[in-house]
C-alpha positions as CSV (number, residue, x, y, z in Angstrom):
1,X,0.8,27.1,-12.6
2,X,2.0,28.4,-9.6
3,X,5.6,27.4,-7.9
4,X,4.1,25.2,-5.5
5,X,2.5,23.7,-8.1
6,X,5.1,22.9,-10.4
7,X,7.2,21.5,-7.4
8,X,4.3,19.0,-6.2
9,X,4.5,17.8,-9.5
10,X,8.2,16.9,-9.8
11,X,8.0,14.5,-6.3
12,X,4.6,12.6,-7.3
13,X,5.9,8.9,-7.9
14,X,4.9,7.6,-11.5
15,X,6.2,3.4,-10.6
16,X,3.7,3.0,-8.2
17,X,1.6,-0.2,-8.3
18,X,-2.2,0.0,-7.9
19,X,-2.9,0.2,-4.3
20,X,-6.9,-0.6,-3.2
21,X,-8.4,-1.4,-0.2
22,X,-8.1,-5.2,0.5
23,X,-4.5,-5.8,-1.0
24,X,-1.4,-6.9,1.0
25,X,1.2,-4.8,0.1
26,X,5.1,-4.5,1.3
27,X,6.4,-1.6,1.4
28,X,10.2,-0.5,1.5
29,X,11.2,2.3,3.7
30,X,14.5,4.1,4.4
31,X,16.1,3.9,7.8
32,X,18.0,6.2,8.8
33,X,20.2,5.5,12.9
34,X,23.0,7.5,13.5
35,X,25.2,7.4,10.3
36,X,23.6,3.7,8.9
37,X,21.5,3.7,6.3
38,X,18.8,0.4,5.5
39,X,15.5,-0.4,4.3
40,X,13.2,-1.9,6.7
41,X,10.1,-3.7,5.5
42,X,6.5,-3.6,6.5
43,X,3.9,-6.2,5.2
44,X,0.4,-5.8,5.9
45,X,-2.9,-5.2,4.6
46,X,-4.7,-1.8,3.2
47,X,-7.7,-1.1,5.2
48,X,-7.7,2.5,4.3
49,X,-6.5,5.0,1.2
50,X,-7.4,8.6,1.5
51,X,-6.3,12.0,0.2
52,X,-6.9,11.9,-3.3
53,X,-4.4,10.4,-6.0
54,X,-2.4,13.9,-4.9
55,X,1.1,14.4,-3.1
56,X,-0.8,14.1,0.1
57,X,-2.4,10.3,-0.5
58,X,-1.6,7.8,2.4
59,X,-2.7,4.5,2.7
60,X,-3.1,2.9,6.0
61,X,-1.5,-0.6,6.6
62,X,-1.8,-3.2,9.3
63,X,-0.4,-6.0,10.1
64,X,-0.6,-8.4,13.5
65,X,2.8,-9.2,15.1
66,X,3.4,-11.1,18.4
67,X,-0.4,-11.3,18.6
68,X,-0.8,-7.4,18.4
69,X,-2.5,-5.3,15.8
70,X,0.3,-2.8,14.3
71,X,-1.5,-0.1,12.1
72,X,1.0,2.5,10.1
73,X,0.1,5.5,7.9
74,X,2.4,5.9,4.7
75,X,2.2,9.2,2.5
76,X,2.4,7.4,-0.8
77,X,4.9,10.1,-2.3
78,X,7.3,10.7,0.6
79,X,11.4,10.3,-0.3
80,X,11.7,7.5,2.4
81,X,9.5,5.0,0.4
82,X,11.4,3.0,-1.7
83,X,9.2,0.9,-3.3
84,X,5.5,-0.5,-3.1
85,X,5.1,-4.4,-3.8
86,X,1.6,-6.1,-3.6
87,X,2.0,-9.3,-2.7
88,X,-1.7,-10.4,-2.6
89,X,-5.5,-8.8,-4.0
90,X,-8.2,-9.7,-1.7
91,X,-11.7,-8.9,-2.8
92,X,-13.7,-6.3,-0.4
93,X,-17.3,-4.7,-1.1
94,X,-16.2,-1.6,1.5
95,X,-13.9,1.7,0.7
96,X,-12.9,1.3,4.4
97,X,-12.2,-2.2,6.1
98,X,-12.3,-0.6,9.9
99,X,-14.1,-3.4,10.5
100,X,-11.1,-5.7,10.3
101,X,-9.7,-4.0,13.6
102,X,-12.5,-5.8,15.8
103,X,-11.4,-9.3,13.9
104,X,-9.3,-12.4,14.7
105,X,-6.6,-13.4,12.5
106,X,-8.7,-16.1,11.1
107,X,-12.0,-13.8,10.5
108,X,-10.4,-11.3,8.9
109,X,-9.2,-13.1,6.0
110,X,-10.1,-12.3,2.4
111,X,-11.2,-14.1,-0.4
112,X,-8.5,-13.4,-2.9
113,X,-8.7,-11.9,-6.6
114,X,-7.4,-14.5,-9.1
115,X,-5.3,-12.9,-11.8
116,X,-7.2,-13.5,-15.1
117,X,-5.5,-15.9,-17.7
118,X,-3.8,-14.1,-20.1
119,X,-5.2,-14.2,-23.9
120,X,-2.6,-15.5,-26.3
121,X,-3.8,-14.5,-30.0
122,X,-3.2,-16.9,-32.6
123,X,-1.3,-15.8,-35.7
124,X,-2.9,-16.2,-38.9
């Protein structure tokens, strides 16, 4: 393995959640004005993940505000994320959901994924 390599290897992220099409996510990014340091939040959904599983994956996230569609492009791996969270799975039959662009608010919404009920074993 070369250096290059071995060094893409060290900044891939290992706590990331799984990320899909479909999901509304929040993610936690660094801020950095002047000499202040915060974390500034950005909820939306992923309409788009491409790259690979690699140090170069982004996922594309949009979210409406003030009756505006706001799209932003996050490299999954970059120091300035501090965490992923999904908040919500919404079932999609597309890789891409481009289509969601051309939508109002109330079209585009998804059916959501139910979490399956967890199987308690009995003890015998």
């Amino acid at each position: 393995m070369n250096k290059l390599e071995e060094f893409n290897k060290k900044q891939l992220k290992t706590d990331l959640p799984e990320i899909r099409p479909g999901y509304t996510i929040r993610v936690y990014q660094k801020i950095k004005e002047g000499d202040k340091r915060r974390i500034q939040v950005f909820e939306g959904l992923v309409i788009a993940r491409k790259h690979g599983a690699g140090i170069n994956s982004t996922i594309t996230v949009r979210k409406t505000s003030l009756n505006v569609g706001v799209e932003r492009i996050f490299p999954l791996h970059a120091p300035f994320i501090e965490k992923i969270e999904v908040v919500k799975k919404g079932k999609v039959r597309r890789a891409k959901l481009y289509y969601i662009r051309k939508k109002s608010a109330k079209k585009s919404r998804l059916k959501e994924i139910k979490p399956e009920p967890k199987k308690v074993e009995e003890e015998v």
